[in-house]
C-alpha positions in Angstrom: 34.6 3.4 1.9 37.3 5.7 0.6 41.1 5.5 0.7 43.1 8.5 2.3 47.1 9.0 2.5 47.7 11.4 5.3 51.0 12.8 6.9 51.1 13.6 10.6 53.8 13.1 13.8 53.0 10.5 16.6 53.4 11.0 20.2 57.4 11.6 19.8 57.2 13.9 17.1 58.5 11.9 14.4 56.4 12.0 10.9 54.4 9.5 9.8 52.5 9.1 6.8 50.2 6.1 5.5 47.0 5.0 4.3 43.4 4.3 5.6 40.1 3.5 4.5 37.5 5.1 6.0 34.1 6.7 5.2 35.5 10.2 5.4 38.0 12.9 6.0 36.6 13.0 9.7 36.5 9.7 9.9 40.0 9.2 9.3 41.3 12.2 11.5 39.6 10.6 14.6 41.0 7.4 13.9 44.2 9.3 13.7 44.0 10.9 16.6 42.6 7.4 18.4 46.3 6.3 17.5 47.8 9.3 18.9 48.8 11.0 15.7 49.0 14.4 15.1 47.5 14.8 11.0 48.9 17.4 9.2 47.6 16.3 5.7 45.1 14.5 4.5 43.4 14.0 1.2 41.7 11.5 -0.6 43.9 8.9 -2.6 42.7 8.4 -6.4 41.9 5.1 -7.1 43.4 3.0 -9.8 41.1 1.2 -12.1 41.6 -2.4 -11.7 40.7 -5.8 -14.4 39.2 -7.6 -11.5 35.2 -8.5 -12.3 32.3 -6.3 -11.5 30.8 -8.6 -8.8 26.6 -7.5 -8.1 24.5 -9.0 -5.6 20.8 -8.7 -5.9 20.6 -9.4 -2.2 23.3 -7.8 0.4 25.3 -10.4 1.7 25.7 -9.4 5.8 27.2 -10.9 8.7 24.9 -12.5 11.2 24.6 -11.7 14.9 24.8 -15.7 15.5 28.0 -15.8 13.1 29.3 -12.5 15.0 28.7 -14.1 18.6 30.9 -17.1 17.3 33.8 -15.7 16.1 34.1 -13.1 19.4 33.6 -16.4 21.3 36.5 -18.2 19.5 38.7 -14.9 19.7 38.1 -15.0 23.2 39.8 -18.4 23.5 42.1 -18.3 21.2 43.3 -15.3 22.7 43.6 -16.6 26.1 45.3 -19.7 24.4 48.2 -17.2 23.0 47.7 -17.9 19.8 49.3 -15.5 17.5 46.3 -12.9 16.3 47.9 -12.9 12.5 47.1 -17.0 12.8 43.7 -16.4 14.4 42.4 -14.2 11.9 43.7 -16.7 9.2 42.4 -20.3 11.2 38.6 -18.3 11.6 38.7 -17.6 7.6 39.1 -20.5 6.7 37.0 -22.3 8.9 33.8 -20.2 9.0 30.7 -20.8 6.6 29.9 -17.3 6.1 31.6 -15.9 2.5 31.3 -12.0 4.0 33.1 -12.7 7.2 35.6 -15.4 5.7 37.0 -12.5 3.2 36.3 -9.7 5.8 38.6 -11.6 8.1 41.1 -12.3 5.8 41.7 -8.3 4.7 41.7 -8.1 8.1 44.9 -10.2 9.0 46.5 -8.8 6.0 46.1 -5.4 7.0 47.3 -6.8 10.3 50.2 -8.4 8.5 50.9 -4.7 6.9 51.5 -3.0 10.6 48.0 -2.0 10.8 46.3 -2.0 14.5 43.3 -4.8 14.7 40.7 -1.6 15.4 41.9 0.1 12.3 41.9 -3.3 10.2 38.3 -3.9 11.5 37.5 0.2 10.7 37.4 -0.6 7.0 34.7 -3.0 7.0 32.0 -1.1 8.5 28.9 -3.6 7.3 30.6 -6.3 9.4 32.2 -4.6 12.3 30.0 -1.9 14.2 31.1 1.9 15.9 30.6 -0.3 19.1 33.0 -3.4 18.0 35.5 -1.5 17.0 35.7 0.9 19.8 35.6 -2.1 22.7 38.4 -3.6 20.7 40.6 -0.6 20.4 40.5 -0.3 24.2 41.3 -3.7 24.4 44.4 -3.1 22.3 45.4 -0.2 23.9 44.5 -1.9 27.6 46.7 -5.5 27.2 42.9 -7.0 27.3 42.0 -8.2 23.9 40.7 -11.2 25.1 38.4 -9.6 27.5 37.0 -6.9 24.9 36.2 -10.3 22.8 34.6 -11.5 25.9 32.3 -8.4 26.5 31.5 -7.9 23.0 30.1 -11.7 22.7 28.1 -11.2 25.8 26.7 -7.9 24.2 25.9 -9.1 21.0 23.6 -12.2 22.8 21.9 -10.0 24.7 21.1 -7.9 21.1 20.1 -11.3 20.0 17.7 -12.4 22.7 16.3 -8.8 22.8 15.3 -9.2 18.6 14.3 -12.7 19.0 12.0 -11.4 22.0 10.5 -8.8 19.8 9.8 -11.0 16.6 7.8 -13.7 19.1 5.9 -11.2 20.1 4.8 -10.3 16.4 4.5 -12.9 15.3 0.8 -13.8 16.3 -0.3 -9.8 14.9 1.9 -10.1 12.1 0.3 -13.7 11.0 -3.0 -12.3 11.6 -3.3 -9.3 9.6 -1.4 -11.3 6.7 -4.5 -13.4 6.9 -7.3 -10.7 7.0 -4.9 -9.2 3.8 -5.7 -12.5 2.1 -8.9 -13.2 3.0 -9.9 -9.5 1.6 -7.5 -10.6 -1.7 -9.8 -13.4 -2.6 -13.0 -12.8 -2.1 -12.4 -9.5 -4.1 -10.5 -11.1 -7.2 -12.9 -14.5 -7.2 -15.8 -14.5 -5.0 -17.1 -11.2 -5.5 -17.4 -11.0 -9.1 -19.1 -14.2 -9.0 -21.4 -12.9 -6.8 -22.2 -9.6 -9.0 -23.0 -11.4 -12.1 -25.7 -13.4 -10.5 -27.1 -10.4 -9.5 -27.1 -8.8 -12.5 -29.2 -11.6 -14.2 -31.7 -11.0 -12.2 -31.3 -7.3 -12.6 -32.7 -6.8 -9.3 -31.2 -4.0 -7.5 -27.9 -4.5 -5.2 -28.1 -3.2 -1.5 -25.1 -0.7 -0.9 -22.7 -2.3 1.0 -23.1 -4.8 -2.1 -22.4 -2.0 -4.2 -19.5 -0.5 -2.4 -17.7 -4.7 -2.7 -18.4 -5.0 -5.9 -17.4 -1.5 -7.0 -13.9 -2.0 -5.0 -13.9 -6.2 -6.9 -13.8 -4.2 -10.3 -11.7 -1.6 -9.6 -9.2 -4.4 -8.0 -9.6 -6.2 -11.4 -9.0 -3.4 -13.7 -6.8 -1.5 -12.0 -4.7 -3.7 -10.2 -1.5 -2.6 -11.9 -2.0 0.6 -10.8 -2.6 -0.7 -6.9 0.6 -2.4 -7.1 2.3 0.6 -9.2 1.4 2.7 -6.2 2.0 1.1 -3.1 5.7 0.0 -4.6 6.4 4.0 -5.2 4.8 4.5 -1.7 7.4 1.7 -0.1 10.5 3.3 -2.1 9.5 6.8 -1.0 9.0 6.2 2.4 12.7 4.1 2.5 14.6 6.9 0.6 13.1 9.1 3.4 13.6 7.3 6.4 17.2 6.8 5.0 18.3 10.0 4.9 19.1 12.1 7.9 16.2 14.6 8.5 14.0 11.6 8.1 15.1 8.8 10.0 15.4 11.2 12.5 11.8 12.0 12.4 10.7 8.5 11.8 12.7 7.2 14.7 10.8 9.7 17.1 7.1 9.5 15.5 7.9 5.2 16.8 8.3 6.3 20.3 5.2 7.8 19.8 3.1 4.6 18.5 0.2 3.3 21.2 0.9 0.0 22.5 4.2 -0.8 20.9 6.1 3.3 21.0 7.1 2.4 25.2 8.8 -0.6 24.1 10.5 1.1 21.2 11.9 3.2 24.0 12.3 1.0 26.7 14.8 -1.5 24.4 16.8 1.7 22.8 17.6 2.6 26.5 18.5 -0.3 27.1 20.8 -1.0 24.4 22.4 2.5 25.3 22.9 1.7 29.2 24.0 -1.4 29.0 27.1 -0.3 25.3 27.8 2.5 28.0 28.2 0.7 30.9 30.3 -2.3 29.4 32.5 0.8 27.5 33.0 2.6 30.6 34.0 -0.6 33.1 36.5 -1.0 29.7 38.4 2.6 30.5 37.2 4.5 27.5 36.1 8.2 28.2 32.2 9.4 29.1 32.1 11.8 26.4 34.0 9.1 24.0 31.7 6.4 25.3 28.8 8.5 25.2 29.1 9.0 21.4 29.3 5.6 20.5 26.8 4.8 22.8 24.2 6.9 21.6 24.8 5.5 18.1 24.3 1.6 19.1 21.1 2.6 20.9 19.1 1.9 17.5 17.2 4.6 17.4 18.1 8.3 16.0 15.8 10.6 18.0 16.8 8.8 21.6 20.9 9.2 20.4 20.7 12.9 19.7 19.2 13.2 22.7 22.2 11.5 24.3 24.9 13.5 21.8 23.1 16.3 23.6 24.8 14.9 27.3 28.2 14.7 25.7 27.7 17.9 24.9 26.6 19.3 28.1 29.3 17.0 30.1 32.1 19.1 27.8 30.6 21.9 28.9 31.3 21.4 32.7 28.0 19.5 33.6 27.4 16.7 35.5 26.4 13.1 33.9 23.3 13.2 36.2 21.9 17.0 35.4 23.2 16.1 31.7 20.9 13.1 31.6 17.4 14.7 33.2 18.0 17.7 30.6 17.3 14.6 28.1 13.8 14.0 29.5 14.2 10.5 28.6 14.9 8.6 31.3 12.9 7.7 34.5 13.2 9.6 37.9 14.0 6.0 39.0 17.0 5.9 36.6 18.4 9.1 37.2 18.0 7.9 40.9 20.3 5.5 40.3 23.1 7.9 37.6 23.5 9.9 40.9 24.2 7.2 43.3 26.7 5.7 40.9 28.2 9.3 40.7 28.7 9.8 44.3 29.9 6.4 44.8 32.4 6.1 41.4 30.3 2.9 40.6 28.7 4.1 37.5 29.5 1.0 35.5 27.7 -1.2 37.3 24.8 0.7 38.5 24.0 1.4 34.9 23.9 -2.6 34.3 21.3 -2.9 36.7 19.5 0.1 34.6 19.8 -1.9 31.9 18.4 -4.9 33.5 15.7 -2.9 34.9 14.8 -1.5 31.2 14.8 -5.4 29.8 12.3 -6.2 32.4 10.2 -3.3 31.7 11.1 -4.4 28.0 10.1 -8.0 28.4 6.9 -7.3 30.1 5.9 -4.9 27.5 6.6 -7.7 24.9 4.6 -10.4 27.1 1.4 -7.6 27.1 2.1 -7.1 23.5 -0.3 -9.9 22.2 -3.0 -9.0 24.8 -3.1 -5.6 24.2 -3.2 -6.2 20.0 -5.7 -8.7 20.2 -8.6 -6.8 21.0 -7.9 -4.2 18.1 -7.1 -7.3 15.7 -10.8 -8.9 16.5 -12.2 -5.9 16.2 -10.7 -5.3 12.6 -11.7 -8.8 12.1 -15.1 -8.3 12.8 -16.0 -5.5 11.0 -14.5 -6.7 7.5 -16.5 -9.9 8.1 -20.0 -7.6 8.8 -19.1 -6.1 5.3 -18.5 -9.1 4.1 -21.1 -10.5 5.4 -23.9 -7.8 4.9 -22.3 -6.9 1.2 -23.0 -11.1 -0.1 -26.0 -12.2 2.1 -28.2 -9.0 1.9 -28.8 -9.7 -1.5 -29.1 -13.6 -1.4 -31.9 -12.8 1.5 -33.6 -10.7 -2.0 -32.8 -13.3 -4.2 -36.1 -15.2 -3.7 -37.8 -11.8 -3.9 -36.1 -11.1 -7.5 -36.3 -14.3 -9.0 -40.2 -14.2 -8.4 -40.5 -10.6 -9.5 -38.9 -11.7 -12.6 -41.6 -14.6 -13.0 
C-alpha cells in the first residue's frame, strides 16, 4: 500500500484535501469519486523513515474466513444493538484471538476516529478486507444499513466456506492416494532396489529390462538426488512467479476450466461465486456496471472475470444485461433463461440467487462424482507401477535359481 495526499471539491464545491492509502493513483481517484469528490491533485506522499523494528514473517500471517464470518456476525449485532462503531471496532480488538485482525481493526477505528468513512478505513488493509467487503459495506454506509451489509457479507462468506470445505472433502481421498503411490515409489527406489541390484550382481547373471530400467532410475535417484530436488523447486518457483503475474494467471485460470473431470467444477463454483457477489450487491443498490466489476473479481477465477469485465463493458455501451451475458459464452441457455425473465420482470436479484443455487447443485454433484470418476484413473496408475514393480524385482528372483546353478 502507498500513501497519497490529494486536493479535490465535494458535492458543494468546497476544497478538500487529505490523505489515503491505497494501492494506486487509480485506486485512490475511484475511492474519491466513491465519496463524491471531485480530485484535482493527486500524488504520492514521501514516506518518512521511522525507528520502529523491521518486523519479517517467514509465514504470512492472514485472516481466516472462520475469524472473518465472526466478526461480520458480531458487527451485525452490535450494530443493531446501537453500539457506537468507534467502540465496536475497539471491543472486537481486543477480544479476538487473531494478531492480523486485532491490529487491522484497531487502524481501523483510528482512522475512524480521524473522520475517515468505515469503507475507506477498511480500503487500506487489502489482505484482510476484500474488493467485495468493502464495496457491500460502502453501500451500507451510504444506505443507513450497516447492519444489514454485515449481515449479507457473513452469509456470503459461509457459503465461500462450505463451497472450499466441499472441494477439499472431495480431494482428499485422490490427494491421499497419489501421496501414497509418491512414497511407495520413494522407498523402494532409495532402499529396496539397490538391495535388490547387488544380489544380482553377485551372481553376475544378467538382469531382465524392466530390472534394468529400476535399478538404473534407484542409482540415478541416489546420485543425483540433489539435482531432483534442485529442479522440481526451480520448476515450483517458475510456475508461481508465472501464474502470479497477469498474462499468466490469466492463462492458467483458463487452461483449469479446461482440465477432464475436475475443469466443469472449476467453472461451475466461479459462476457461482459471481451470481450469487452480484446478486447480494445488486438487492444492496449498487450499480450493474459497479457491481459487475467487483463481481467479476470475487468470482476466483481470471479468465471467467474478464469475460464478465467484458458485460460491463458492453452494458456501457447501450446493451442489455441478457445479450451482454450470452456474448460471454459462459453461461447455460438455462441461465440466460432465467437473466431475461429477471429483466422483464425487474427481479434480477433474486432470480440470480436461484442461479447461484442452481450452479452449487451442479457444483456439489460434480464434487459427489469427483471420487468416482478419479478412482478408476488412480487404480489404473496403481496398477501399472506395481506390474513394474512387480516384473522389475520378481523376473529376476524367478532366474535366481537358474544363476546360482550356472555359477556352480
Amino acid at each position: 500500500m502507498a500513501s497519497f495526499e490529494y486536493q479535490g471539491r465535494d458535492s458543494k464545491g468546497k476544497a478538500v484535501s487529505g490523505r489515503l492509502e491505497v494501492a494506486s493513483q487509480n485506486a485512490a481517484a475511484s475511492e474519491l469519486s466513491r465519496q463524491g469528490i471531485t480530485p484535482i491533485r493527486i500524488v504520492e506522499a514521501v514516506q518518512k523513515a521511522s525507528g520502529k523494528p523491521i518486523e519479517i514473517h517467514i509465514f504470512p500471517q492472514k485472516v481466516s474466513l472462520d475469524e472473518l464470518i465472526i466478526f461480520c456476525r458480531q458487527m451485525n449485532a452490535l450494530m443493531r444493538a446501537g453500539i457506537p462503531i468507534i467502540r465496536a471496532m475497539k471491543g472486537l480488538a481486543d477480544s479476538t484471538k487473531s494478531e492480523l485482525l486485532s491490529e487491522t481493526l484497531g487502524d481501523v477505528a483510528k482512522r475512524l476516529e480521524s473522520g475517515i468513512n468505515l469503507a475507506s478505513s477498511m480500503q487500506s488493509h487489502p489482505k484482510v478486507f476484500s474488493e467485495l467487503f468493502i464495496s457491500m459495506i460502502h453501500v451500507g454506509e451510504n444506505t443507513g444499513q450497516l447492519d444489514e451489509a454485515f449481515k449479507r457479507l457473513s452469509e456470503n462468506l459461509e457459503l465461500e466456506r462450505d463451497t472450499r470445505k466441499r472441494v477439499k472433502q472431495a480431494t482428499r481421498y485422490p490427494t491421499m492416494v497419489m501421496i501414497a503411490i509418491f512414497v511407495a515409489l520413494f522407498v523402494v527406489n532409495v532402499f529396496v532396489i539397490p538391495q535388490f541390484a547387488s544380489v544380482f550382481e553377485k551372481f553376475g547373471a544378467a538382469l531382465p529390462w524392466p530390472t534394468q530400467i529400476l535399478v538404473s532410475t534407484s542409482e540415478f535417484c541416489l546420485n543425483y538426488w540433489w539435482l531432483i530436488l534442485g529442479s522440481i523447486a526451480l520448476a515450483i518457483y517458475a510456475f508461481r512467479y508465472w501464474a502470479n503475474t497477469e498474462a499468466g494467471h490469466l492463462e492458467w485460470d483458463r487452461r483449469k476450466l479446461g482440465f477432464p473431470i475436475v475443469g466443469i467444477l472449476f467453472e461451475q463454483i466461479a459462476l457461482s461465486r459471481f451470481t450469487r457477489n452480484f446478486a447480494m450487491m445488486l438487492s444492496s443498490g449498487m450499480a450493474i456496471t459497479h457491481a459487475l466489476a467487483i463481481a467479476a473479481e470475487a468470482s476466483g477465477n481470471k479468465f471467467i472475470g474478464s469475460r464478465i469485465v467484458e458485460m460491463k463493458s458492453s452494458i456501457e455501451r447501450g446493451d442489455s444485461l441478457l445479450r451482454s451475458a450470452r456474448n460471454t459464452e459462459v453461461f447455460t441457455p438455462l441461465v440466460l433463461q432465467m437473466i431475461s425473465v429477471g429483466e422483464e420482470t425487474g427481479a434480477i436479484d433474486s432470480l440470480l440467487n436461484e442461479v447461484a443455487d442452481f450452479y452449487d447443485e451442479e457444483a456439489d454433484y460434480s464434487l459427489k462424482r469427483l471420487s468416482e470418476a478419479i478412482e478408476p484413473i488412480l487404480i489404473v496408475a496403481m496398477g501399472v507401477i506395481v506390474l513394474i514393480l512387480a516384473l522389475g524385482v520378481f523376473l529376476p528372483i524367478w532366474d535366481l535359481g537358474s544363476a546360482a546353478s550356472g555359477r556352480g
